[in-house]
C-alpha positions in Angstrom: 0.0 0.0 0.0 1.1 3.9 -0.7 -0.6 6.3 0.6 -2.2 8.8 -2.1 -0.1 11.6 -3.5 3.1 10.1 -2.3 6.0 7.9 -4.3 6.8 4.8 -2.5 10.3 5.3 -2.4 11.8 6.7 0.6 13.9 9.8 0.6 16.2 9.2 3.6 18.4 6.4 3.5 18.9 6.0 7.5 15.7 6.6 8.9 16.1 6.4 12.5 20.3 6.8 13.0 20.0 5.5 16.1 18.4 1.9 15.2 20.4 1.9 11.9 23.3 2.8 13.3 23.6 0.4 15.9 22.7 -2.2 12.7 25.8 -1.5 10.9 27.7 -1.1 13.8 26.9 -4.9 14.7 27.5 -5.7 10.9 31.0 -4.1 11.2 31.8 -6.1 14.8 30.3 -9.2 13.1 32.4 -9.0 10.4 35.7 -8.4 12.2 35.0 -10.9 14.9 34.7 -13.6 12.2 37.8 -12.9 10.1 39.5 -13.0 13.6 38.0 -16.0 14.4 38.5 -18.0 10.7 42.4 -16.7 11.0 43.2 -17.8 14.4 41.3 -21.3 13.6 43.6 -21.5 10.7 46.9 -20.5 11.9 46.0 -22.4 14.6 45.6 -25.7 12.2 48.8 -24.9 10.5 50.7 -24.7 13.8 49.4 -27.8 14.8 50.2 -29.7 11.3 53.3 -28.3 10.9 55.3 -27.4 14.8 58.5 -27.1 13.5 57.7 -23.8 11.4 58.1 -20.8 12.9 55.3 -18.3 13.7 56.3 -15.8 11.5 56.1 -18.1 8.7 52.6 -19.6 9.5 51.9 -15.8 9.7 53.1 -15.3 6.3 51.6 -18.4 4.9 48.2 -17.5 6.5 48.2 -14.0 4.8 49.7 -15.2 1.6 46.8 -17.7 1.0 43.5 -16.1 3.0 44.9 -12.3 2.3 43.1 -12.3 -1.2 39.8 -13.5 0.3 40.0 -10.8 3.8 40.4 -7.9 0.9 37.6 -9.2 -1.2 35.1 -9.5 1.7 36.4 -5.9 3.2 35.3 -5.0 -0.2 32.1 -6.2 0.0 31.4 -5.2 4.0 30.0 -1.5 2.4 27.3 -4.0 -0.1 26.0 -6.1 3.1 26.3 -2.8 5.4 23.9 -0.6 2.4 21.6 -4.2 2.7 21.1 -4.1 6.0 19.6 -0.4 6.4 17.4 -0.8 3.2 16.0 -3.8 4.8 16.1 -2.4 8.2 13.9 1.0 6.2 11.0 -1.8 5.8 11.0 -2.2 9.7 12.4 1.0 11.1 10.0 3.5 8.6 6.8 2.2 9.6 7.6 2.4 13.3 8.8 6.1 12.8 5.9 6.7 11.0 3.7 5.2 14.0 5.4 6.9 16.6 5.0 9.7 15.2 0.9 9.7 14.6 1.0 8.2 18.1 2.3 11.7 19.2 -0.2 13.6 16.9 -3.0 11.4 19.1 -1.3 12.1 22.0 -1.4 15.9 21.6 -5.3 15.9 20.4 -4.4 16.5 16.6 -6.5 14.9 14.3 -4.7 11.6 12.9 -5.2 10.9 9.2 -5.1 7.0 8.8 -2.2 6.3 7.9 -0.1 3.4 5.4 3.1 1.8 5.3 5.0 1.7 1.8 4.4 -1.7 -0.2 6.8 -4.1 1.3 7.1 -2.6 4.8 6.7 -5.1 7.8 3.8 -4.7 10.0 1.3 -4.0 7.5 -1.5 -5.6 10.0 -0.4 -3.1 12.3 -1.4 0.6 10.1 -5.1 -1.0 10.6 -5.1 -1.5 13.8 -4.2 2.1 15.0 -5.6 3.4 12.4 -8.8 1.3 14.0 -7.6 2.8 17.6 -7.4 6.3 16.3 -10.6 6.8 14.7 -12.4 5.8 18.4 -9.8 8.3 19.8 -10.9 10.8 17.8 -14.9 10.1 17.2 -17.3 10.1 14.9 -16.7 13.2 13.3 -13.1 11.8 12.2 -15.1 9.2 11.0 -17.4 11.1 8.9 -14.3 13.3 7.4 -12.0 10.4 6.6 -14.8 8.5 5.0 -16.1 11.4 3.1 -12.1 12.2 1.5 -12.4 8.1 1.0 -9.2 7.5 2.5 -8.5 3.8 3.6 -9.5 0.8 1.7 -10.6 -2.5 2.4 -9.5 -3.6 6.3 -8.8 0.0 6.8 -12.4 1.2 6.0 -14.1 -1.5 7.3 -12.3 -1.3 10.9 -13.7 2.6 10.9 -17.3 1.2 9.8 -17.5 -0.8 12.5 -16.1 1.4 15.2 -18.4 4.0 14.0 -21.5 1.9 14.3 -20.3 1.1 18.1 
């Protein structure tokens, strides 16, 4: 679903810093901790199969054959870090967008029903406050949402019935 008048694409690319942020941040750690973890397992195998070497040339060794494959995915961390916030918009967008009409309620202001983007998460949940606003507000938000026809099919049909309460 889009709401009326609007393109579906979003404008920001980190919606919520906070949230996002702490995504890529994990993303980053995640990354390091395993290329830390795969090259100790390693050197630690080719210690083990070979004890007479010396450390500096497992080190060596190690880098010479696993070096190629460390700068290749430290190329590709930025890719799987852009990912992760587009996918994190489906989630993080709708929940801005909620809090925000959740404040509007809380101040009195009227609440226009509102939508998520076509492929956001929680679609189920646009209904139901939408369902929860238009008791807060009353019948006359009601009578003005239906008569601009805003909402369609669960939408509308939630404010029906509330309104026939």
């Amino acid at each position: 679903m889009t709401q009326t008048g609007r393109s579906s694409a979003r404008r920001q690319i980190l919606v919520d810093r906070k949230v996002q942020g702490a995504l890529v941040t994990r993303v980053a750690l995640y990354w390091v901790m395993c290329l830390m973890t795969v090259g100790l397992m390693v050197l630690c195998w080719r210690i083990l199969t070979n004890p007479l070497g010396s450390f500096y040339a497992h080190w060596n060794d190690l880098w010479r054959l696993f070096g190629p494959a460390a700068i290749a995915s430290f190329l590709l961390l930025p890719l799987v870090m852009l990912d992760v916030v587009r996918l994190s918009n489906r989630f993080v967008g709708p929940i801005v967008r909620l809090r925000r009409a959740m404040r509007q309620l809380a101040r009195g202001q009227d609440v226009r029903p509102i939508e998520f983007r076509e492929g956001d998460f929680w679609q189920e949940f646009a209904a139901e406050f939408n369902a929860v606003a238009a008791r807060v507000q009353g019948p006359p938000a009601l009578v003005h949402q239906a008569a601009e026809g805003e909402g369609e099919g669960r939408q509308q049909e939630d404010m029906i019935v509330l309104g026939s309460e």
